[in-house]
N, CA and C atoms as an extended XYZ file, in Angstrom:
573
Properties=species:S:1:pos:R:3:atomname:S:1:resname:S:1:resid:I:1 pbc="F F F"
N        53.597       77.392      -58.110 N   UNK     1
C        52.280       77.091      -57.584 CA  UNK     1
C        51.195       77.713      -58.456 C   UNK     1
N        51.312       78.995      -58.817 N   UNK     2
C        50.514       79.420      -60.176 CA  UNK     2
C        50.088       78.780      -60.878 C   UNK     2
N        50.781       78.437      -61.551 N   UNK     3
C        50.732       77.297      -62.845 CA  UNK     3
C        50.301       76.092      -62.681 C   UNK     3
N        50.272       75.645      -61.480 N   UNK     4
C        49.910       74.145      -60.973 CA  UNK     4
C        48.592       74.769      -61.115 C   UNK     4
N        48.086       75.778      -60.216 N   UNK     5
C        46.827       76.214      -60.090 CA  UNK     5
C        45.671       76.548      -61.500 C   UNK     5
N        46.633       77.180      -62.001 N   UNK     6
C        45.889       76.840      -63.499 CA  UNK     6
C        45.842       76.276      -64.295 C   UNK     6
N        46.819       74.943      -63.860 N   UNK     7
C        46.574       73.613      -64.571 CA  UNK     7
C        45.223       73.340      -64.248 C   UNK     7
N        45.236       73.488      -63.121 N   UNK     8
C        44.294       72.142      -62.294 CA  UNK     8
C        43.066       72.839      -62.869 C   UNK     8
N        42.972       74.293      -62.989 N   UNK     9
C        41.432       75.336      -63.369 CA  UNK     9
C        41.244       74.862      -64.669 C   UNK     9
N        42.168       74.852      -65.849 N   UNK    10
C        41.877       75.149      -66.910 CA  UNK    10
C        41.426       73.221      -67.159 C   UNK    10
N        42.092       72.397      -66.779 N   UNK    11
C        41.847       71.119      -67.254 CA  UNK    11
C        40.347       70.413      -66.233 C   UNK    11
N        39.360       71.167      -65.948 N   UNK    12
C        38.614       70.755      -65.226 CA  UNK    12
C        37.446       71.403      -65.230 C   UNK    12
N        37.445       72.476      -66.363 N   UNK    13
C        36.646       73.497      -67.229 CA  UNK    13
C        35.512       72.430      -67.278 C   UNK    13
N        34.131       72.530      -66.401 N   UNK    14
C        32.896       72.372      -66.889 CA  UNK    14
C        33.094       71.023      -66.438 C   UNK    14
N        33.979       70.540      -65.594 N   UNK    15
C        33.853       70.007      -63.934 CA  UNK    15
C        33.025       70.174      -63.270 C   UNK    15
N        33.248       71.414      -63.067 N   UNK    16
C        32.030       72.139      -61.700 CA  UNK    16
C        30.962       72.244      -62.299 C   UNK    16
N        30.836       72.414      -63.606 N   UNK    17
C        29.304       72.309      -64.111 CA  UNK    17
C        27.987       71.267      -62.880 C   UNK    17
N        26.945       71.850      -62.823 N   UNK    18
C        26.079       71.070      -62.041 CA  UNK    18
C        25.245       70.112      -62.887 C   UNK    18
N        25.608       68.585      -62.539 N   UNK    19
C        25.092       67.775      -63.410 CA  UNK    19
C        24.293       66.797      -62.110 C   UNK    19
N        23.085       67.146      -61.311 N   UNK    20
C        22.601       66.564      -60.426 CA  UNK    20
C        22.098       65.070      -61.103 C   UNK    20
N        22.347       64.500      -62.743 N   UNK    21
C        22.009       63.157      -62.575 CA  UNK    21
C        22.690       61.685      -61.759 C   UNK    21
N        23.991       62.367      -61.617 N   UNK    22
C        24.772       61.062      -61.276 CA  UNK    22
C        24.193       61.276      -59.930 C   UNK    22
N        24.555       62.439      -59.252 N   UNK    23
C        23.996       62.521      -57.860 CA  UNK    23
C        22.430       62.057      -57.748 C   UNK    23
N        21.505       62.029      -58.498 N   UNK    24
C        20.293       61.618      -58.390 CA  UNK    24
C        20.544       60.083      -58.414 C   UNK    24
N        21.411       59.179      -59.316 N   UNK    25
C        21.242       57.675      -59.566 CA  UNK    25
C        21.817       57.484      -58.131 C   UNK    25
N        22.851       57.974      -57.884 N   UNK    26
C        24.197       57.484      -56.855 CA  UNK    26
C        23.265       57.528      -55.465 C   UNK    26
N        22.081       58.845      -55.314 N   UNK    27
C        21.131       58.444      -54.435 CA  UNK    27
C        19.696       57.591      -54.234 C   UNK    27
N        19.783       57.523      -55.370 N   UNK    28
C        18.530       56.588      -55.634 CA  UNK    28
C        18.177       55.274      -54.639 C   UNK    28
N        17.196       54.813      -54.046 N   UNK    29
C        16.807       53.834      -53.306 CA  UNK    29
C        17.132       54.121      -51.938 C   UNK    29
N        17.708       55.384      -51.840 N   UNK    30
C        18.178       55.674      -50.335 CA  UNK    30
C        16.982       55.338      -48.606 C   UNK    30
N        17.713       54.670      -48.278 N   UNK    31
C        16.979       54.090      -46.874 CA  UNK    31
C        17.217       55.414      -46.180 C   UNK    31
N        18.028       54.649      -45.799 N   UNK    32
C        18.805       55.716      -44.375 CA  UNK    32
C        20.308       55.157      -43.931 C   UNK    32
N        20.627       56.308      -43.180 N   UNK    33
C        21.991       56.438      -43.145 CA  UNK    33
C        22.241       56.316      -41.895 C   UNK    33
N        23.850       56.177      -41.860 N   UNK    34
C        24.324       55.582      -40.394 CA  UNK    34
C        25.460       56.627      -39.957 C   UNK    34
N        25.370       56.939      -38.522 N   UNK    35
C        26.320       58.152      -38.160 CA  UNK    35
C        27.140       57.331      -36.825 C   UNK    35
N        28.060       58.343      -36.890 N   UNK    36
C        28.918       58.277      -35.474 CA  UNK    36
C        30.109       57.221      -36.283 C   UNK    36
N        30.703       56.315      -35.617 N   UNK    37
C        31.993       55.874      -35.494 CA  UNK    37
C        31.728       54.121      -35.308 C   UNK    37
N        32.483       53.152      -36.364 N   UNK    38
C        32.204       51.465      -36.096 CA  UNK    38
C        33.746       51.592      -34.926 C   UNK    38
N        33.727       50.867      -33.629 N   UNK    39
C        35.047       50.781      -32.943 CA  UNK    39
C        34.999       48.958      -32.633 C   UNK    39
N        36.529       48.861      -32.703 N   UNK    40
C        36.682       47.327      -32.753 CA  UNK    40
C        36.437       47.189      -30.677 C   UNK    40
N        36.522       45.785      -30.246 N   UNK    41
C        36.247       45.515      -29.205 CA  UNK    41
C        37.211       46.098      -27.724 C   UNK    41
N        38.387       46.828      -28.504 N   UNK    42
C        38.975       47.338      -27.499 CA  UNK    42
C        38.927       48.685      -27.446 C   UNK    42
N        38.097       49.183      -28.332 N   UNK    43
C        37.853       50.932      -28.295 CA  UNK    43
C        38.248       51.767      -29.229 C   UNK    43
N        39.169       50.649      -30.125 N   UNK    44
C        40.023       51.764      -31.375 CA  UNK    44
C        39.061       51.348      -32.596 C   UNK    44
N        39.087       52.933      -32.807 N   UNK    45
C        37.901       53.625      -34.360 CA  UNK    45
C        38.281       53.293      -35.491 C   UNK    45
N        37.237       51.711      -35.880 N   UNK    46
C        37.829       51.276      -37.342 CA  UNK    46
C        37.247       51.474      -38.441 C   UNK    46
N        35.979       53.058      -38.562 N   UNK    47
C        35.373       53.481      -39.363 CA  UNK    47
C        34.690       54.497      -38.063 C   UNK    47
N        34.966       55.902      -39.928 N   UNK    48
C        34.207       57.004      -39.193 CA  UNK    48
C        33.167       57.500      -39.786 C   UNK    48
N        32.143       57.521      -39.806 N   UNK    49
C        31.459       58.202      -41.057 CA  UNK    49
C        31.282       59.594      -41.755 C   UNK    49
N        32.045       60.376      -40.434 N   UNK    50
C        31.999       61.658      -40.489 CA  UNK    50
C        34.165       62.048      -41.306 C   UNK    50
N        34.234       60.886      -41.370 N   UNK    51
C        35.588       61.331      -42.487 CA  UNK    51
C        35.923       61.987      -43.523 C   UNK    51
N        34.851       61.665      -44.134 N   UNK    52
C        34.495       62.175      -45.639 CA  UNK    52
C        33.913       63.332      -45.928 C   UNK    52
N        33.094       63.940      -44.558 N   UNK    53
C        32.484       64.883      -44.803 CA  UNK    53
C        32.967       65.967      -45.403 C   UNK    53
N        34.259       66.226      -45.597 N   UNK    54
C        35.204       67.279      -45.753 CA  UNK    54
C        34.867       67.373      -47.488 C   UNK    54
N        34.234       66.507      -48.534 N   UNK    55
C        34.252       66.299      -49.488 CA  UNK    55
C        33.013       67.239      -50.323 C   UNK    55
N        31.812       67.829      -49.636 N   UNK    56
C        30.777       68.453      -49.493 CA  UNK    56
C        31.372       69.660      -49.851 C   UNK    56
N        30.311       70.638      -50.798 N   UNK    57
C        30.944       71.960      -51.389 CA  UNK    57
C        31.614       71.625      -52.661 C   UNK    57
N        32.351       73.036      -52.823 N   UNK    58
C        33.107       72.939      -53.925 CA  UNK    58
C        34.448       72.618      -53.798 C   UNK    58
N        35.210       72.171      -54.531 N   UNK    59
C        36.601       71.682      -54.177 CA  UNK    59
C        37.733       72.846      -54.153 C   UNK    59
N        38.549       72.793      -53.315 N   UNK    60
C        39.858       74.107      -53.332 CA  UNK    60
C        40.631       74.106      -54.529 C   UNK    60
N        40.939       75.413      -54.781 N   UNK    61
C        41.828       75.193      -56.301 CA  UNK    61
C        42.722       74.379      -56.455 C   UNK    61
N        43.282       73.456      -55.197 N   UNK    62
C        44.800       72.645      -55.341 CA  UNK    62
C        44.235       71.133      -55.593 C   UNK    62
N        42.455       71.112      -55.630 N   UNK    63
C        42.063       69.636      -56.229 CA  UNK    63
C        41.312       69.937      -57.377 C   UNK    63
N        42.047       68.717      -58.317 N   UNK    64
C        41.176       68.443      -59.072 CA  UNK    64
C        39.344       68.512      -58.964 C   UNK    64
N        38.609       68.794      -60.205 N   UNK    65
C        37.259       69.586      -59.599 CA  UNK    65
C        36.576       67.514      -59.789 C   UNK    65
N        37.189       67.034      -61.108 N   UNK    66
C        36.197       65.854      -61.536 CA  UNK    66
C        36.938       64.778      -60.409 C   UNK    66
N        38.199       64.902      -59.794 N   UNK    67
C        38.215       64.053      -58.342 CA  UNK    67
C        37.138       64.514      -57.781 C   UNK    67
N        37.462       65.700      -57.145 N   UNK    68
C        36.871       65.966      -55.953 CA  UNK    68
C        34.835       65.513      -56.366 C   UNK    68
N        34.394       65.606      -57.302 N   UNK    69
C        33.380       65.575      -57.668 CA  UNK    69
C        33.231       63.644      -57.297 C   UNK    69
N        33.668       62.837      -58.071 N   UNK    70
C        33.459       61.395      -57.637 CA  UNK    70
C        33.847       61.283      -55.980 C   UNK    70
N        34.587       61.820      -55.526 N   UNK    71
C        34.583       61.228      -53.859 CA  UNK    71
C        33.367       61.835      -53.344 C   UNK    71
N        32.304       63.218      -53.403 N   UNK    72
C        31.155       63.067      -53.200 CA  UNK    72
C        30.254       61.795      -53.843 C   UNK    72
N        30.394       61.772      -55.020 N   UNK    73
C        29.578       60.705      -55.365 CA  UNK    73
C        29.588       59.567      -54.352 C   UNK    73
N        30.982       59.044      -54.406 N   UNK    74
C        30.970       57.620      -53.615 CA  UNK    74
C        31.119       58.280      -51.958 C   UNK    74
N        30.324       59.719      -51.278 N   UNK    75
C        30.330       59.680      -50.261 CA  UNK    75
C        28.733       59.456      -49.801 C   UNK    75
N        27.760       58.830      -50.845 N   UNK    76
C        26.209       59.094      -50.611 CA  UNK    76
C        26.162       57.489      -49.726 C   UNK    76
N        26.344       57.365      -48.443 N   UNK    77
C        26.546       56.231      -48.097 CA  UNK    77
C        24.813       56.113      -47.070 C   UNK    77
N        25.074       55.001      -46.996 N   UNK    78
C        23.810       54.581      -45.940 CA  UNK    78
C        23.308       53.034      -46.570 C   UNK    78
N        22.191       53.025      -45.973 N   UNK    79
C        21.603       51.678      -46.546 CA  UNK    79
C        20.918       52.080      -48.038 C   UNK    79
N        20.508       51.379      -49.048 N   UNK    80
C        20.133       51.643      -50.462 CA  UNK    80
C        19.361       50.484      -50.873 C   UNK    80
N        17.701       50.690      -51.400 N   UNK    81
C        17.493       49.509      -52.234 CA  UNK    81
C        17.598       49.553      -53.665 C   UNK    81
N        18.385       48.795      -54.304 N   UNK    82
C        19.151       49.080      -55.946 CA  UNK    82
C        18.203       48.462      -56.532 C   UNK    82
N        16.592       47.266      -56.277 N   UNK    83
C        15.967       46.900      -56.898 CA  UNK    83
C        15.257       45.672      -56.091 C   UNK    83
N        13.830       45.609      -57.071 N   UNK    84
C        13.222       44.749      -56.206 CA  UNK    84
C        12.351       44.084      -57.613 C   UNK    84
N        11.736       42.940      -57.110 N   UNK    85
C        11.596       42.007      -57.972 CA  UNK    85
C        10.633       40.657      -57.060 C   UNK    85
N         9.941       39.996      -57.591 N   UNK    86
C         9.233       38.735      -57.300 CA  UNK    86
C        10.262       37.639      -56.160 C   UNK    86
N        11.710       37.751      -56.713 N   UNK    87
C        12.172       36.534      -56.424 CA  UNK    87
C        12.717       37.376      -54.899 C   UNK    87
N        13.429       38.512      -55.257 N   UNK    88
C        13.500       38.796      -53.793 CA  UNK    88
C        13.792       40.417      -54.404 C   UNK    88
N        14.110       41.410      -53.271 N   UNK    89
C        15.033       42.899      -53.412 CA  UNK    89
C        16.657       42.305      -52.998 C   UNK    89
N        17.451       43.377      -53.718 N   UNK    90
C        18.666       43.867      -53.494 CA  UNK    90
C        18.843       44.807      -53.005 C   UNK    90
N        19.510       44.666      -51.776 N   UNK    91
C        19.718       45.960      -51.122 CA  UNK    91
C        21.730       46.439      -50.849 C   UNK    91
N        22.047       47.028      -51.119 N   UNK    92
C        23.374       47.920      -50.463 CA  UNK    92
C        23.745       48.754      -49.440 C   UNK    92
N        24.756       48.215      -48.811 N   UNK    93
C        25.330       48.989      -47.649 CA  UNK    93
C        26.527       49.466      -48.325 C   UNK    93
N        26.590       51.136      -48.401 N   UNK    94
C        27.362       51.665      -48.587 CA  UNK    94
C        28.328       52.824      -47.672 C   UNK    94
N        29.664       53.215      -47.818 N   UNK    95
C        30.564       53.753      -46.815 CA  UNK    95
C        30.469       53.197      -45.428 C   UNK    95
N        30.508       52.080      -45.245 N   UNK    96
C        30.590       51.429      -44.265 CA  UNK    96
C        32.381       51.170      -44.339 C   UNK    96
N        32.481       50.730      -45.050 N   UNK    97
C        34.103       50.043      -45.452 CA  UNK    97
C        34.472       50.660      -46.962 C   UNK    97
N        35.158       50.613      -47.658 N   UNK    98
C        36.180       50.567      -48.571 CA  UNK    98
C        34.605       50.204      -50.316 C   UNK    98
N        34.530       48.909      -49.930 N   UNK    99
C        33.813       48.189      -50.672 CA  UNK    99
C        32.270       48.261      -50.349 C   UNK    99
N        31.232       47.933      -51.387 N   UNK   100
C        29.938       47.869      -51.099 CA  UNK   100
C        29.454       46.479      -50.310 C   UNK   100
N        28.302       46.299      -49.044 N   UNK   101
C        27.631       44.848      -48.829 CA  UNK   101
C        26.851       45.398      -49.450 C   UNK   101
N        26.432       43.549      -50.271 N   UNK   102
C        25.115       43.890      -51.355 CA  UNK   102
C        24.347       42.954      -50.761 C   UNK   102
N        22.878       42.714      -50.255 N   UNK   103
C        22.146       41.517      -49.465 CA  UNK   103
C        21.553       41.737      -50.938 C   UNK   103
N        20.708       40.469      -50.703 N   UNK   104
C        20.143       39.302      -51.742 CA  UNK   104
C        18.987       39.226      -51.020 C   UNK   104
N        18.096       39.320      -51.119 N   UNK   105
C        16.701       38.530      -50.364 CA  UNK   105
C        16.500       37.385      -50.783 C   UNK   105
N        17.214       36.599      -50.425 N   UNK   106
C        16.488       34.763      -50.608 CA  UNK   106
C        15.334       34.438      -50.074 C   UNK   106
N        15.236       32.940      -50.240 N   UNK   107
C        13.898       32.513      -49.975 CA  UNK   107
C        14.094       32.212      -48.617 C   UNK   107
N        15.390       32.068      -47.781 N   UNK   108
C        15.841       31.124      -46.669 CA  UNK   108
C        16.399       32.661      -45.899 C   UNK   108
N        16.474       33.661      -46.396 N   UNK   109
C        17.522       34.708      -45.642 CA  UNK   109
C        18.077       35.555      -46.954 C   UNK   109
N        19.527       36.290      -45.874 N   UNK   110
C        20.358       36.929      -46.791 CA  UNK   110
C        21.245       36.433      -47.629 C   UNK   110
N        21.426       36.360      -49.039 N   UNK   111
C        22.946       36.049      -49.745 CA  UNK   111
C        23.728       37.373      -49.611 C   UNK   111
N        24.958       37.526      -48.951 N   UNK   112
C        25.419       38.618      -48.851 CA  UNK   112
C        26.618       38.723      -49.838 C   UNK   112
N        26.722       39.384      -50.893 N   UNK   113
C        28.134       39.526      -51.922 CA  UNK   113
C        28.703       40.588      -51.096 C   UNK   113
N        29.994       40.161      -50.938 N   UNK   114
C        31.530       40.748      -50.164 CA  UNK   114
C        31.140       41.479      -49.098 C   UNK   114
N        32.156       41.259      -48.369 N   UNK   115
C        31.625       41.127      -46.745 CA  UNK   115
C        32.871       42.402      -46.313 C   UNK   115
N        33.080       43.391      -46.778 N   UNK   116
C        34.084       44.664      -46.798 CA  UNK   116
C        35.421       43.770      -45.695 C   UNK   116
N        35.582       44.696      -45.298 N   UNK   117
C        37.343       44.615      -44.809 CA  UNK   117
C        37.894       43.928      -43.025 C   UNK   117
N        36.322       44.403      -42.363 N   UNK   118
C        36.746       43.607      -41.384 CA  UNK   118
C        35.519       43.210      -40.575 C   UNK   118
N        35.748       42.751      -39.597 N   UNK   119
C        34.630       41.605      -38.690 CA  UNK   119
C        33.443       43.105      -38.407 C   UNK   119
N        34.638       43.869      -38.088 N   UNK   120
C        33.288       44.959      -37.225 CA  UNK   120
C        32.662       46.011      -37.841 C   UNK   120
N        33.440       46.259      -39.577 N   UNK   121
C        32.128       46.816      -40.105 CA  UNK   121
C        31.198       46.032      -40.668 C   UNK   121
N        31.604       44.883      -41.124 N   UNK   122
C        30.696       43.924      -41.685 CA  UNK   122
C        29.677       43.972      -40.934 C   UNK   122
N        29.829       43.591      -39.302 N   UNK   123
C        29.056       43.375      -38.530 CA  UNK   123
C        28.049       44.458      -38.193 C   UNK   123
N        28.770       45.994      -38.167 N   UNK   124
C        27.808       47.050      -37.870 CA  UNK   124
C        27.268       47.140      -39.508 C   UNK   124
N        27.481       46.734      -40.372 N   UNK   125
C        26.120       46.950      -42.180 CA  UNK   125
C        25.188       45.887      -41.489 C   UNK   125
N        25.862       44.680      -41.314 N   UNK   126
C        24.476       43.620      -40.836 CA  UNK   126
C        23.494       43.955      -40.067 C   UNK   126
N        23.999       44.449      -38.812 N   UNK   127
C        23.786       45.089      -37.646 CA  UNK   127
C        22.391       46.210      -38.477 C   UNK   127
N        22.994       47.440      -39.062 N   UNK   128
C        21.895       48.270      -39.788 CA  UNK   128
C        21.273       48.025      -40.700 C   UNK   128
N        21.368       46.771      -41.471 N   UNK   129
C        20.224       46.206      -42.526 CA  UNK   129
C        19.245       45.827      -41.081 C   UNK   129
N        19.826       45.082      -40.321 N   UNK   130
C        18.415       44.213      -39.595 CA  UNK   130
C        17.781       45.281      -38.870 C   UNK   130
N        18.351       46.689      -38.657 N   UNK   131
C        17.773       47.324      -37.811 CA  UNK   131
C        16.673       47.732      -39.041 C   UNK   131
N        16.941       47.830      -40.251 N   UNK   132
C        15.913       48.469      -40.897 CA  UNK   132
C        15.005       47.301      -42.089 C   UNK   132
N        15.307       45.986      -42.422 N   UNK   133
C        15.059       45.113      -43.145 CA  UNK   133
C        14.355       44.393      -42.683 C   UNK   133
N        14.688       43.962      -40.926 N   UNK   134
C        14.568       42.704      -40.368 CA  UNK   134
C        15.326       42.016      -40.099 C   UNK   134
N        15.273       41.178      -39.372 N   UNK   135
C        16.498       39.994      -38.578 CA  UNK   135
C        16.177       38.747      -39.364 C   UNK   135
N        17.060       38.510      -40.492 N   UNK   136
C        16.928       37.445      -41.110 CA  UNK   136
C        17.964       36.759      -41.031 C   UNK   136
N        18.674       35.141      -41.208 N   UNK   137
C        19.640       34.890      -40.949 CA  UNK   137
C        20.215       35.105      -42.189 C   UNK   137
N        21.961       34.644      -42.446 N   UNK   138
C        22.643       34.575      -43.571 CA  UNK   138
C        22.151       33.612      -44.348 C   UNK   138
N        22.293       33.211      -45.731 N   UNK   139
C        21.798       31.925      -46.270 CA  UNK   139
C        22.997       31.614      -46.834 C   UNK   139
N        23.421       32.434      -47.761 N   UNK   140
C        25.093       32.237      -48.317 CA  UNK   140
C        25.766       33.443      -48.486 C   UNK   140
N        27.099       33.599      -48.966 N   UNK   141
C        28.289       34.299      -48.422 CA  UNK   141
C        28.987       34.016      -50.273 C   UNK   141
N        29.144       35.556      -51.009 N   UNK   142
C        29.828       35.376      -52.091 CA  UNK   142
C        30.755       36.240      -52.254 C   UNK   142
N        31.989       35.659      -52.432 N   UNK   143
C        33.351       37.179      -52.452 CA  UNK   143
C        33.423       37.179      -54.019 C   UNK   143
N        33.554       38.227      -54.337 N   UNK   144
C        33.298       38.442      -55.769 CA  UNK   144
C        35.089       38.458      -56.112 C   UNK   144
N        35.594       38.753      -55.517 N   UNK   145
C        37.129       38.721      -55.727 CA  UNK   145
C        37.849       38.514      -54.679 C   UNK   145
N        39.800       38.380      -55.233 N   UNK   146
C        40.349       38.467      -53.616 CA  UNK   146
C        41.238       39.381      -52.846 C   UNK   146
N        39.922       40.840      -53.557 N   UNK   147
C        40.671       41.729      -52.625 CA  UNK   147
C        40.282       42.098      -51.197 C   UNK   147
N        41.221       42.140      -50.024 N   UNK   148
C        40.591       41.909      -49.250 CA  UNK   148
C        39.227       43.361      -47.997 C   UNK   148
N        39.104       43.941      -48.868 N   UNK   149
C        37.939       45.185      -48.992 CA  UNK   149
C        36.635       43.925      -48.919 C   UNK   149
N        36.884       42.908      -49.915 N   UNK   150
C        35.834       41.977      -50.502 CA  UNK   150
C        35.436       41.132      -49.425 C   UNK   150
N        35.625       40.167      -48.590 N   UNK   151
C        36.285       38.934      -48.402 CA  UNK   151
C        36.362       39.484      -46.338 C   UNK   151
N        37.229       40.105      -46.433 N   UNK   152
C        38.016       40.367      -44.700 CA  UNK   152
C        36.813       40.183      -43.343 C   UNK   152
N        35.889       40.804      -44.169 N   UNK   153
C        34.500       41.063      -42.691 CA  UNK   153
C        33.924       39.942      -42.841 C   UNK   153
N        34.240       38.384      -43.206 N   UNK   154
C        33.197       37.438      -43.668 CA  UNK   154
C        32.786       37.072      -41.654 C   UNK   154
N        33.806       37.210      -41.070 N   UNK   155
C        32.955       36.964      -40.043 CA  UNK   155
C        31.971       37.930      -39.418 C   UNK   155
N        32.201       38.909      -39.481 N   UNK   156
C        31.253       39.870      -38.937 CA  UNK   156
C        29.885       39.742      -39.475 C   UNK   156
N        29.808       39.108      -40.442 N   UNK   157
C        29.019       38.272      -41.160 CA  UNK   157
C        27.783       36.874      -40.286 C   UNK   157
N        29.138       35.790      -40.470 N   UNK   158
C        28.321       34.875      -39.934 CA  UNK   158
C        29.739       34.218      -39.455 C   UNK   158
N        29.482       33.701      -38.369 N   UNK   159
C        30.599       32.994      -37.002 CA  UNK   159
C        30.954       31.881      -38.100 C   UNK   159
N        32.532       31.255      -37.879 N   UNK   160
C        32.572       29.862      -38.190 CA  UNK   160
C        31.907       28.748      -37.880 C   UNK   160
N        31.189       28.972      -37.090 N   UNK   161
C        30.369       27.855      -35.636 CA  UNK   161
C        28.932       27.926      -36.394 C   UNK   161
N        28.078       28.876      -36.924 N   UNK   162
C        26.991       29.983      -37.820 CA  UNK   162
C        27.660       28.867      -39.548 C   UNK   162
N        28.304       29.216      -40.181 N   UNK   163
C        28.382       28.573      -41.222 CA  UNK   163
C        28.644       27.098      -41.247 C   UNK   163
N        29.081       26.222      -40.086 N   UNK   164
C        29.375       25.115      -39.949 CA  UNK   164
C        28.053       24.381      -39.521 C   UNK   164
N        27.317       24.852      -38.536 N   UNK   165
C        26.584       24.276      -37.916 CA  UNK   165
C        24.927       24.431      -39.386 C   UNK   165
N        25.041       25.292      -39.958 N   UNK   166
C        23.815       26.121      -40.767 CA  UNK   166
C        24.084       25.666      -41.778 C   UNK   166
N        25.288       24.905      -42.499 N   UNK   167
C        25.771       24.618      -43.696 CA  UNK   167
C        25.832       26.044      -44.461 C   UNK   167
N        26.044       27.240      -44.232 N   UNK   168
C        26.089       28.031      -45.432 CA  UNK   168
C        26.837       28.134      -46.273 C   UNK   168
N        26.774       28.121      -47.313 N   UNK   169
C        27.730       28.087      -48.419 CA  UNK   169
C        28.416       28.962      -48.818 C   UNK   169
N        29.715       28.831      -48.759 N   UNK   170
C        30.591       30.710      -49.252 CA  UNK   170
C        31.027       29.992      -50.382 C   UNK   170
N        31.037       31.161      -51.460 N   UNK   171
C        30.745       30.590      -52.769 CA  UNK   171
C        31.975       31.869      -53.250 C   UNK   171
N        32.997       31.496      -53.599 N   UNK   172
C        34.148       32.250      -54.427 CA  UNK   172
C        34.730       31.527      -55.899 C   UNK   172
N        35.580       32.066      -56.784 N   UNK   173
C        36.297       31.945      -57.391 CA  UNK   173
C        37.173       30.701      -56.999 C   UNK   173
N        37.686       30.090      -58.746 N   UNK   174
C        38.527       28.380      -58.482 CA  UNK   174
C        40.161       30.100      -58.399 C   UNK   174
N        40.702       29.475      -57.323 N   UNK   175
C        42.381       29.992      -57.262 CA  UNK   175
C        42.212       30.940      -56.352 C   UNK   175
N        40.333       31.235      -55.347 N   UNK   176
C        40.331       32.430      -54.472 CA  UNK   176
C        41.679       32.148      -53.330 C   UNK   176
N        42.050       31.604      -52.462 N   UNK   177
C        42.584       31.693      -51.661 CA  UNK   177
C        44.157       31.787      -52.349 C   UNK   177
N        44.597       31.014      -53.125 N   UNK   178
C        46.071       31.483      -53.729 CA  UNK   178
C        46.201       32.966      -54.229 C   UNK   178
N        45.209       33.448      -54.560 N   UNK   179
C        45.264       34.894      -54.911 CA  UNK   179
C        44.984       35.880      -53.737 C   UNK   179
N        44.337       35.397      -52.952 N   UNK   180
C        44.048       36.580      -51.676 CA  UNK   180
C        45.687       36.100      -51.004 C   UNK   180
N        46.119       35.343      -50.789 N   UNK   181
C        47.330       34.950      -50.491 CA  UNK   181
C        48.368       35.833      -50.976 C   UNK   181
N        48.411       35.718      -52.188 N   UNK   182
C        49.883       36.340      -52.908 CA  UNK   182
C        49.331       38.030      -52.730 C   UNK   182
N        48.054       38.265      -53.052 N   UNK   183
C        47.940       40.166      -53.114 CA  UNK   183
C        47.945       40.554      -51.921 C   UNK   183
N        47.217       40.274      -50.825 N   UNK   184
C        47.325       40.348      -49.490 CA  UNK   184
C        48.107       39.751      -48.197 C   UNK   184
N        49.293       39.059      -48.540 N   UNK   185
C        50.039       38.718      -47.699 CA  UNK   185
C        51.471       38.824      -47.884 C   UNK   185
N        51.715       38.451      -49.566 N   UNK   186
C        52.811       39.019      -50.089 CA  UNK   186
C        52.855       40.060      -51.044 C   UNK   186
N        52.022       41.298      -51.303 N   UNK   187
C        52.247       42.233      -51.744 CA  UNK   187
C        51.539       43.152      -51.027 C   UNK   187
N        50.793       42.922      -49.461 N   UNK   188
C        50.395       43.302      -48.587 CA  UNK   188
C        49.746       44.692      -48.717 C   UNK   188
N        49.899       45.962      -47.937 N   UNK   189
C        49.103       46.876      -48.009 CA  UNK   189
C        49.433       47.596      -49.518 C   UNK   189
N        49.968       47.385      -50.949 N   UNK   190
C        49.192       47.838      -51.946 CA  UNK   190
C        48.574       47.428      -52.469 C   UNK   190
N        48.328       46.339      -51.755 N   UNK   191
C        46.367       45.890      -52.457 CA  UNK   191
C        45.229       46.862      -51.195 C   UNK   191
């Protein structure tokens, strides 16, 4: 255990160094943030936000310092505006799920790129953009890939009944469904 221990010290030398820029970009555009627990419709907790908290401070000698350093990074979660512009802003929902929601300000509503992992966090990022953006409807729906982090919450999103009746357009990759197929159904939870 020694030796593990001063593996982990000596290869991580100026790790711990304090480099507040990434932490300055990684917070940049920060709205506000979302607390407590997303629970699916029968009561079981399918996001916590207070999970991660454990990641805050300095890391114990048995972790790596430049891990432990990126899981703060990717723990700066909340709502985020990444940029704004004439045609519309981009905004991000982050630590909601696995994956980032990115809204689009269209001219008609939201374009939302990847809709995270399931109906009910999707639904609680939507849920906290409109609490802080406005209640705009969906306009279109883009999975950037077919992992299903990307893709899983499209309803929490917008209803089948919501994209049928509204025409919205979900806009993926030519071979998306043969590939969310084979990584997520037949090579199942190591995607």
């Amino acid at each position: 255990m020694r030796a593990l221990l001063l593996a982990l010290a000596l290869c991580c030398v100026g790790a711990r160094a304090a480099d507040d820029a990434e932490f300055e970009a990684a917070r940049r555009g920060f709205v506000a943030r979302p607390e407590g627990q997303i629970k699916a419709e029968d009561g079981r907790v399918v996001w916590d936000f207070a999970d991660y908290a454990f990641v805050q401070g300095e890391p114990p000698p048995t972790v790596d310092a430049k891990l432990w350093r990126h899981a703060r990074l990717n723990n700066e979660i909340g709502l985020f505006k990444v940029t704004d512009s004439p045609a519309g802003a981009i905004w991000q929902l982050r630590g909601f799920d696995l994956a980032n929601l990115t809204l689009v300000e269209g001219q008609t509503g939201w374009i939302v790129i990847d809709t995270l992992s399931s109906r009910e966090t999707a639904a609680a990022a939507m849920a906290f953009a409109r609490r802080h953006l406005g209640d705009k409807p969906v306009s279109a729906v883009i999975f950037t890939h077919s992992h299903v982090d990307h893709f899983g919450g499209a309803l929490g999103v917008a209803t089948a009944e919501e994209v049928a009746q509204r025409k919205i357009p979900v806009v993926a990759s030519a071979g998306f469904m043969e590939e969310a197929t084979s990584e997520n159904i037949l090579v199942g939870t190591a995607m």
